[in-house]
C-alpha positions in Angstrom: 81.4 79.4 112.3 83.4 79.9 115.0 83.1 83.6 116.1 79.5 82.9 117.2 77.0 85.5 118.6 75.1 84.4 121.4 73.0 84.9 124.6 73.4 88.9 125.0 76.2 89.4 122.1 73.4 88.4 119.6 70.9 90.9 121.4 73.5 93.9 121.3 73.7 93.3 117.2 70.1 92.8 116.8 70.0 96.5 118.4 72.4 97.9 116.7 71.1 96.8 113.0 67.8 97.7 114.1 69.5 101.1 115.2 70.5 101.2 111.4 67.3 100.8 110.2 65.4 103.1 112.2 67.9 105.6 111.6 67.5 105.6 107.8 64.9 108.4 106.5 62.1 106.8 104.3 63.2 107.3 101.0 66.5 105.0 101.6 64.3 101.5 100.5 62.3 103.4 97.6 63.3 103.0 94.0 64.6 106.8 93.7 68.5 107.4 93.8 69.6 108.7 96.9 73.8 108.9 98.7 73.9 106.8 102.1 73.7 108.9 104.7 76.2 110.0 107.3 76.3 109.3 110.6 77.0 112.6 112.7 80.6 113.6 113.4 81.7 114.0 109.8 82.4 117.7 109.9 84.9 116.5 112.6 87.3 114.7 111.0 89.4 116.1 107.9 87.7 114.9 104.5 91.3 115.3 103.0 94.7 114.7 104.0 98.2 114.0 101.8 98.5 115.5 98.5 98.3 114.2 94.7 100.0 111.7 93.7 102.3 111.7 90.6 101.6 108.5 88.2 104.3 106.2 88.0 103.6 103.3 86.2 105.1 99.6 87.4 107.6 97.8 84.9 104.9 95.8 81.6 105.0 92.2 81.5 103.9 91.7 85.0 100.7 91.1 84.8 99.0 87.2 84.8 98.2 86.6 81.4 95.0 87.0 80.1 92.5 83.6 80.9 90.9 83.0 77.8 87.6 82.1 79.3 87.1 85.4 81.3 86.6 89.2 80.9 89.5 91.0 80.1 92.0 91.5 83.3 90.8 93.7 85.4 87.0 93.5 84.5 86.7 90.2 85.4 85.7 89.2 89.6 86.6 89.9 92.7 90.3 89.7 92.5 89.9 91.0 89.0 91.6 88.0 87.3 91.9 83.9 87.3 95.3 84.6 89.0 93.5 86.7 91.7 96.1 88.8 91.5 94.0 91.9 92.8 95.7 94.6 90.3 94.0 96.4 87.5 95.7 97.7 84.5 93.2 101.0 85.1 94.4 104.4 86.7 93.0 105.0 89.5 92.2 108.6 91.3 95.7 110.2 91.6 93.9 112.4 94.7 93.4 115.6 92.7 90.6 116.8 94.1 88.7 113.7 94.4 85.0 113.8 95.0 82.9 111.2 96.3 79.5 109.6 95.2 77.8 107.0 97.2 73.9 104.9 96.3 71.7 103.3 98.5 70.8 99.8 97.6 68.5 98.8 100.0 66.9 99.8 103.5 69.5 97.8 105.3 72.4 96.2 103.8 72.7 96.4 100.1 76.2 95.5 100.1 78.0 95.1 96.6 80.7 92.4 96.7 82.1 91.3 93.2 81.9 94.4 90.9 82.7 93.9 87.0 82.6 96.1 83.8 81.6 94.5 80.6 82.8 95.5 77.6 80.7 98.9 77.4 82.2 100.0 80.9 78.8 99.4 83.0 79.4 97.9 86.1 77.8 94.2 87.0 77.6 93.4 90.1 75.6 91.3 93.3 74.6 93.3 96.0 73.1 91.3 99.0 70.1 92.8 101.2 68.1 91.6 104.0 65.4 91.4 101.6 67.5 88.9 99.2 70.3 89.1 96.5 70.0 91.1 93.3 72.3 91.1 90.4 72.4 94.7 89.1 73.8 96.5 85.8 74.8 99.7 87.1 75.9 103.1 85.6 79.5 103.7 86.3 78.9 107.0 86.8 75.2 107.9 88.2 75.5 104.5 89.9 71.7 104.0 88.9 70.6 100.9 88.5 69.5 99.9 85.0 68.3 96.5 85.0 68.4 93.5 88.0 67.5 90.2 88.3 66.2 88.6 91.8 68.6 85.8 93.4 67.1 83.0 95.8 68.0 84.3 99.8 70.6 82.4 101.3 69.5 80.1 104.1 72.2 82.3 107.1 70.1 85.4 105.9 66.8 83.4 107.1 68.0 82.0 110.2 69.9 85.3 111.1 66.4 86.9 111.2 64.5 83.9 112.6 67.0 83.5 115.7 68.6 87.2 115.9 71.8 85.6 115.3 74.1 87.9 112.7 77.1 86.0 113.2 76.7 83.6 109.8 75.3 86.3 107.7 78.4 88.9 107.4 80.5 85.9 106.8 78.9 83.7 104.7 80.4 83.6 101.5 77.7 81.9 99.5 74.6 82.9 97.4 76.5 85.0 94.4 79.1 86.7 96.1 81.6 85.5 94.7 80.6 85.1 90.4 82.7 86.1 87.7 82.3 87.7 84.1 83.3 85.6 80.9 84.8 86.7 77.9 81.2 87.0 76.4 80.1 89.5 79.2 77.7 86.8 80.5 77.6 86.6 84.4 78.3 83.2 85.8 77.5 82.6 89.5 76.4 79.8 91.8 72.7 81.1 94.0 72.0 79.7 97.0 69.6 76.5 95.5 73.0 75.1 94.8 72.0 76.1 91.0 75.2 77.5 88.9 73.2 80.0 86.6 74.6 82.0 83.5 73.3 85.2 82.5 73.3 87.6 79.7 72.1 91.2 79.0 70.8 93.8 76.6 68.8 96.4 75.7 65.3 95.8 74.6 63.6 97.1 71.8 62.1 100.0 74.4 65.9 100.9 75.4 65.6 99.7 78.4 68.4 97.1 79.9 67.2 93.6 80.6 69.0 90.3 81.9 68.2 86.8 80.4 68.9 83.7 81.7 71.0 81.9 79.2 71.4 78.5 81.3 71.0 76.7 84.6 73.0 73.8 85.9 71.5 72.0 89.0 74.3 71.0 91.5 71.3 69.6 93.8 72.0 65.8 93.2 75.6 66.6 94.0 75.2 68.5 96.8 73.2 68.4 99.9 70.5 71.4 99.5 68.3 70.6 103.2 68.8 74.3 104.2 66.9 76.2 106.1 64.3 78.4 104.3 61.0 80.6 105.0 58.8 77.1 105.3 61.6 75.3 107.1 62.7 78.1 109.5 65.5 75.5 111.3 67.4 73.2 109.8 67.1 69.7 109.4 69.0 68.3 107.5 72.3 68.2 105.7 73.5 71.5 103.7 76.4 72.6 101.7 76.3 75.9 100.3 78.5 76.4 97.2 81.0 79.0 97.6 82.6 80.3 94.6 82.7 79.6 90.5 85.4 80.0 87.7 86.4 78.0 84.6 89.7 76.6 83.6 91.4 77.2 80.8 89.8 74.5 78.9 86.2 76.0 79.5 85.0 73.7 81.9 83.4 75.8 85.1 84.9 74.8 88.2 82.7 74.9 91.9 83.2 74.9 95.4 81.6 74.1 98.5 81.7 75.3 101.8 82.0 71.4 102.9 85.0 70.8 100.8 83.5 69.5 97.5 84.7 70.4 94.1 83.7 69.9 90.8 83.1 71.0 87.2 80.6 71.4 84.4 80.9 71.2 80.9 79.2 73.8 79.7 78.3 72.3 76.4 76.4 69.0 77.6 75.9 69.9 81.5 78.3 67.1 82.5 79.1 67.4 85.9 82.1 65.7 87.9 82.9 66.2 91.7 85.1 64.9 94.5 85.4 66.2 98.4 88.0 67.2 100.5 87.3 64.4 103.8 86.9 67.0 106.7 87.5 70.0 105.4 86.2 73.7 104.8 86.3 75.8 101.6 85.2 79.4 102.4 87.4 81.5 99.7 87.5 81.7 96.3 90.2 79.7 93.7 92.4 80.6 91.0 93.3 79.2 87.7 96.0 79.3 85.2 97.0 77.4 82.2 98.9 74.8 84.6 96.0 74.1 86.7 93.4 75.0 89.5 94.8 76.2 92.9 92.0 75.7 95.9 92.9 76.2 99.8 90.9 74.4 102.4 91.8 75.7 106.1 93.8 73.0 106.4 95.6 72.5 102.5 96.7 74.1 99.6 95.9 71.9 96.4 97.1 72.4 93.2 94.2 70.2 90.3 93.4 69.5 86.9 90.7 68.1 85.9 91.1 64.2 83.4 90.0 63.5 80.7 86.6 62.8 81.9 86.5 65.8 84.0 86.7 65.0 87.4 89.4 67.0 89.7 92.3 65.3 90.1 94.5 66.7 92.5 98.5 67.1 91.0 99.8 68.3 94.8 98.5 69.0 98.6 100.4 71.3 101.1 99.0 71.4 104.5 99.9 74.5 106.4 99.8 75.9 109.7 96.2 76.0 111.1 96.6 77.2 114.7 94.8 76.0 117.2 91.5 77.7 117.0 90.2 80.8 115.5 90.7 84.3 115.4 89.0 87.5 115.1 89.3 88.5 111.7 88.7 85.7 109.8 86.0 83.7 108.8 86.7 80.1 109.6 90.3 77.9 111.3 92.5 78.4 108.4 94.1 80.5 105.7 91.8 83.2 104.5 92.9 84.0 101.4 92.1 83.4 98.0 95.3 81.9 96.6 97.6 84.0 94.7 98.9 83.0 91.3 102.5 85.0 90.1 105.9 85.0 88.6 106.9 83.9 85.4 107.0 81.1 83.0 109.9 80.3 84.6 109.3 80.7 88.3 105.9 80.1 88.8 104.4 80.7 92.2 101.3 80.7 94.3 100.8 82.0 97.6 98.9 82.0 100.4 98.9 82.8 104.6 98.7 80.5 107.2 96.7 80.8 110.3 99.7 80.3 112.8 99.1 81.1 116.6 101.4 83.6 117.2 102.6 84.9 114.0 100.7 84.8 110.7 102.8 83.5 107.5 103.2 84.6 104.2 103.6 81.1 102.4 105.0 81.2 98.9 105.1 77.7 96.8 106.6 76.8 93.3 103.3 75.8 91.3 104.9 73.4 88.7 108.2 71.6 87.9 109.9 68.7 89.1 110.0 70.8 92.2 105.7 72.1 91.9 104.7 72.1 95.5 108.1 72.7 96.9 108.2 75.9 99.8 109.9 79.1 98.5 109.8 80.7 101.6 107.8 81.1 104.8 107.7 84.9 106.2 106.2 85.9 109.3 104.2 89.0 109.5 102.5 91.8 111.8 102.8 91.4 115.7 102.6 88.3 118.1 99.3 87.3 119.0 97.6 89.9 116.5 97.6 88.5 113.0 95.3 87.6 110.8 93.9 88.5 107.6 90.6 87.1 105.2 92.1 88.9 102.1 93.4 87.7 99.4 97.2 88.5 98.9 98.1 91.7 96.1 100.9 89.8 93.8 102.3 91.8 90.6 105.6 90.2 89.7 107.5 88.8 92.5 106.1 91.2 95.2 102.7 90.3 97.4 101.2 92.7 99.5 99.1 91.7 102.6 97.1 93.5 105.2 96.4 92.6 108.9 92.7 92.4 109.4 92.8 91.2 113.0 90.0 92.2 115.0 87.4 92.7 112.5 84.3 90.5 112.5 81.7 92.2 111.2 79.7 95.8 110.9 78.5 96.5 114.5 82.7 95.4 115.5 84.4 99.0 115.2 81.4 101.4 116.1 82.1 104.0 118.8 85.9 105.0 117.1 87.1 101.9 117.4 89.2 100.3 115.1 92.0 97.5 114.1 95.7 96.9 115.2 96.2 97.3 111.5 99.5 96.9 109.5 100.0 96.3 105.7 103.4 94.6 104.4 105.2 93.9 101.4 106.9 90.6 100.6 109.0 90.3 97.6 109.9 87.0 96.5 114.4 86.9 95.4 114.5 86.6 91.4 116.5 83.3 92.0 113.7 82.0 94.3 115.9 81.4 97.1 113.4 82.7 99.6 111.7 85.8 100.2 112.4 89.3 101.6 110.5 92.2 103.3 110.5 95.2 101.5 108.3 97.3 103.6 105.8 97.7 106.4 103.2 100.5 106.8 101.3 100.9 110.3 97.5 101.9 107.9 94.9 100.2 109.3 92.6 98.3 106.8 89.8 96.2 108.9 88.4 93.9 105.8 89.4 95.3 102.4 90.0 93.2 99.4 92.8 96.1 98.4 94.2 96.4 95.1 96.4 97.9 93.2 97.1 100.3 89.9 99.6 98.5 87.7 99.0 102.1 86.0 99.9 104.4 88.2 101.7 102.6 90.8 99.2 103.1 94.0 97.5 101.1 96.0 94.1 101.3 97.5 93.0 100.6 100.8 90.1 101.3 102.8 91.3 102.6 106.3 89.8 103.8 109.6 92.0 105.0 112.4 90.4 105.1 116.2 88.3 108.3 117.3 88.6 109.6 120.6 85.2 110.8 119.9 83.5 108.0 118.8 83.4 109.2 115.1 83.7 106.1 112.9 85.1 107.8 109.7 85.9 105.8 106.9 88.5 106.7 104.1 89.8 105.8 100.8 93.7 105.3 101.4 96.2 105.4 98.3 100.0 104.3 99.2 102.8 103.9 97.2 103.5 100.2 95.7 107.0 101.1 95.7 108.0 102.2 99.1 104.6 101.9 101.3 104.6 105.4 101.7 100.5 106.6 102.4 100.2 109.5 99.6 96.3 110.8 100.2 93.6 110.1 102.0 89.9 110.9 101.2 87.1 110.8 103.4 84.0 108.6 102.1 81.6 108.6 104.7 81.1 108.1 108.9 79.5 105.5 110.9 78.6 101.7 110.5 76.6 102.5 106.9 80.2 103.0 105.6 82.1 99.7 107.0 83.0 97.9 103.7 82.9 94.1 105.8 84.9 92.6 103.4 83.8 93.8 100.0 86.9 94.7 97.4 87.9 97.9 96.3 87.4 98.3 92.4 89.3 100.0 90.2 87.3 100.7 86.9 88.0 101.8 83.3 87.1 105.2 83.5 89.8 105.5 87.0 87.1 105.3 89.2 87.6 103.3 92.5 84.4 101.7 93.3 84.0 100.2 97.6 81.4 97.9 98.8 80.2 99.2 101.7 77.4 97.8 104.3 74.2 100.4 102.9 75.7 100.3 99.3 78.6 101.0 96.4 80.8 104.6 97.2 82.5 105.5 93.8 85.7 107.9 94.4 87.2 109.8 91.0 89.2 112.8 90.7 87.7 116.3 89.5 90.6 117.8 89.0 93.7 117.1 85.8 97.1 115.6 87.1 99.8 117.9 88.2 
């Protein structure tokens, strides 16, 4: 990882998550339900500011199309769709009096990445702790946890502890943060034994909910699995955590590694095929559509299908601007985002950024076609020197929408009022695909969201903190206009570190709830009042 914590860097962190922890009342790690707590200074700042906003829904036929393997769109993972288009079909709060509701998940940490709904509207999701990962069926409204099942600790949670070194920890994207939801509402996510696991659940005959393990694929001869562990407290050996899972339109689940392998299963006979990318790092998710699987490494983007046999074969390979060296906002030397799947039948697209030293790029490629591979256009965004982002792009249509996460690193970065240089943009790509245009730029500052957007009422959501001359650290739940970039409301979700969302998504659910991961927890935000 290349934003290290050393020497007395590493100390200061260790004190200030130790702060956390001592600063946490008793009852935070028992099993009752209980809101995270403040930190003081939030009777300071405003808890509301903007008005409501009127719904007005974007132009049908936009969306990616529905993959036939997962949850319906918007239900589905992280992005909330193979495409990773970030958008959900779902209303979400208009600003009408919203009220806030936030749950502990554990002493310290309990962050919920990924958040799903199956088909009844409960929320499935991984929430990672100090103490180890737990998958968790939530209620959508009470937030109370109704059933979990106990994940294997990844190996950077261990050594952060062993050698009071947090740098791997907040950005290690491994262990069953990234899993998705199949069109059977089964839960399919790789743990940290380099085991791809699927689970189901129900209610027993007692009413209570209960998960079962439904199968359990072992990646371990295909992947090196020395990692360090509670008997092995340094490693050793050779160790490649897998990153992220999804299938393909022919049912086959597709798997990542942080070392650059890829492969698949076939879910009816366990079959599994793999190949590796020489050299480099995979550290985001992928998306898939009917025309293939679209993976970026930091230094390529790669369109694949997998043959007949069902290995990955790859059908083209961009390489892109690296930079020379990292940056502070992104996890590893490369692009940070998820790639972006959108357009038509026609004019298919994908999208990613580049990593460029002075100016990040919003890089925009025709997927298939005698010209698949081909660059639409290349758009520079945000100011020299101070660009980066470890999002995935928003894309509905021909627009993407990207947010400037430069200077972010992890939860102890923006304590004290700090904050970002911030900036969010939108690039629309021209209907003839001549190139690429921007449409807008907005000066909110978003440290680490996954944003997304309402395809339903035209918002989108951000999580935004602005700098505090007294050191308040107030975190807020930012709606702004799709259309012209315009910030409509803001509503106050908590203060302090507690509240830092360090990189979970923003979640729009059924019901119009907007669900964020935060450090201590999940914050749901919903309006209590009708639309004007």
């Amino acid at each position: 990882m290349r934003h290290r914590l050393v020497g007395a860097r590493a100390v200061r962190t260790a004190a200030v998550l130790a702060a956390l922890l001592l600063a946490l009342p008793p009852s935070v790690g028992s099993a009752s339900a209980a809101p995270i707590p403040p930190a003081p200074g939030h009777r300071l700042v405003p808890e509301y500011e903007g008005a409501p906003a009127v719904a007005e829904p974007l132009p049908a036929g936009q969306a990616p199309p529905q993959h036939p393997f997962l949850a319906p769109n918007g239900r589905a993972g992280m992005h909330g769709d193979g495409a990773s288009s970030d958008t959900h079909p779902f209303p979400g709060p208009l600003g009408a009096r919203p009220a806030v509701r936030s749950e502990k998940m554990a002493a310290l940490g309990g962050e919920c990445a990924t958040v799903t709904f199956d088909s009844g509207g409960r929320i499935l999701t991984v929430c990672g702790t100090f103490q180890g990962f737990r998958l968790k069926l939530l209620d959508p409204t009470s937030l109370e946890t109704l059933a979990e099942y106990a994940l294997p600790q990844r190996p950077s949670t261990v050594e952060a502890i062993t050698r009071l070194d947090f740098s791997k920890i907040f950005k290690d994207t491994s262990g069953g943060a990234y899993f998705y939801l199949d069109n059977e509402d089964r839960v399919v996510l790789a743990d940290s034994r380099q085991h791809v696991l699927r689970l189901s659940h129900a209610r027993a005959a007692d009413g209570s909910w209960r998960f079962a393990l439904d199968d359990d694929w072992d990646l371990t001869p295909y992947v090196p699995h020395d990692c360090v562990g509670w008997t092995n407290l340094f490693p050793r050996g050779d160790c490649d955590p897998v990153t992220s899972v999804q299938p393909d339109w022919d049912g086959r689940i597709w798997w990542v590694t942080r070392k650059g392998r890829i492969g698949t299963i076939a879910p009816g006979n366990g079959t599994v095929r793999a190949v590796q990318l020489a050299g480099e790092e995979i550290q985001n998710s992928f998306s898939a559509a009917e025309d293939g699987v679209s993976v970026v490494s930091d230094h390529a983007l790669y369109s694949l299908r997998a043959d007949a046999g069902g290995t990955p074969r790859v059908q083209w390979r961009r390489t892109y601007d690296r930079g020379t060296g990292g940056k502070p906002g992104s996890v590893n030397q490369g692009s940070g985002t998820t790639p972006t799947l959108l357009g038509d039948a026609a004019h298919p697209y994908v999208a990613i950024t580049d990593n460029a030293d002075d100016r990040m790029n919003v890089l925009v490629y025709r997927r298939t076609g005698p010209d698949a591979g081909r660059l639409v256009c290349k758009v520079p965004v945000f100011a020299a020197g101070a660009s980066t982002t470890d999002n995935s792009l928003i894309g509905y249509g021909n627009s993407l929408v990207v947010e400037n996460n430069y200077g972010y690193e992890n939860v102890t970065s923006l304590v004290l009022g700090r904050s970002v240089v911030g900036g969010i943009t939108r690039v629309d790509i021209r209907p003839d695909g001549s190139g690429c245009d921007t449409v807008w730029e907005s000066a909110e500052r978003s440290p680490s969201t996954v944003a997304k957007l309402s395809t339903a009422n035209g918002l989108l959501y951000h999580y935004t903190k602005d700098p505090n001359r007294l050191g308040i650290d107030a975190w807020y739940l930012t709606a702004i206009d799709f259309r012209t970039g315009t910030t409509r409301w803001k509503r106050l979700t908590g203060t302090g570190p507690l509240y830092d969302n360090n990189w979970a998504p923003i979640t729009l659910g059924p019901d119009g709830t907007a669900y964020v991961g935060v450090f201590n927890g999940l914050v749901a935000v919903r309006d209590t009042a009708p639309p004007t």
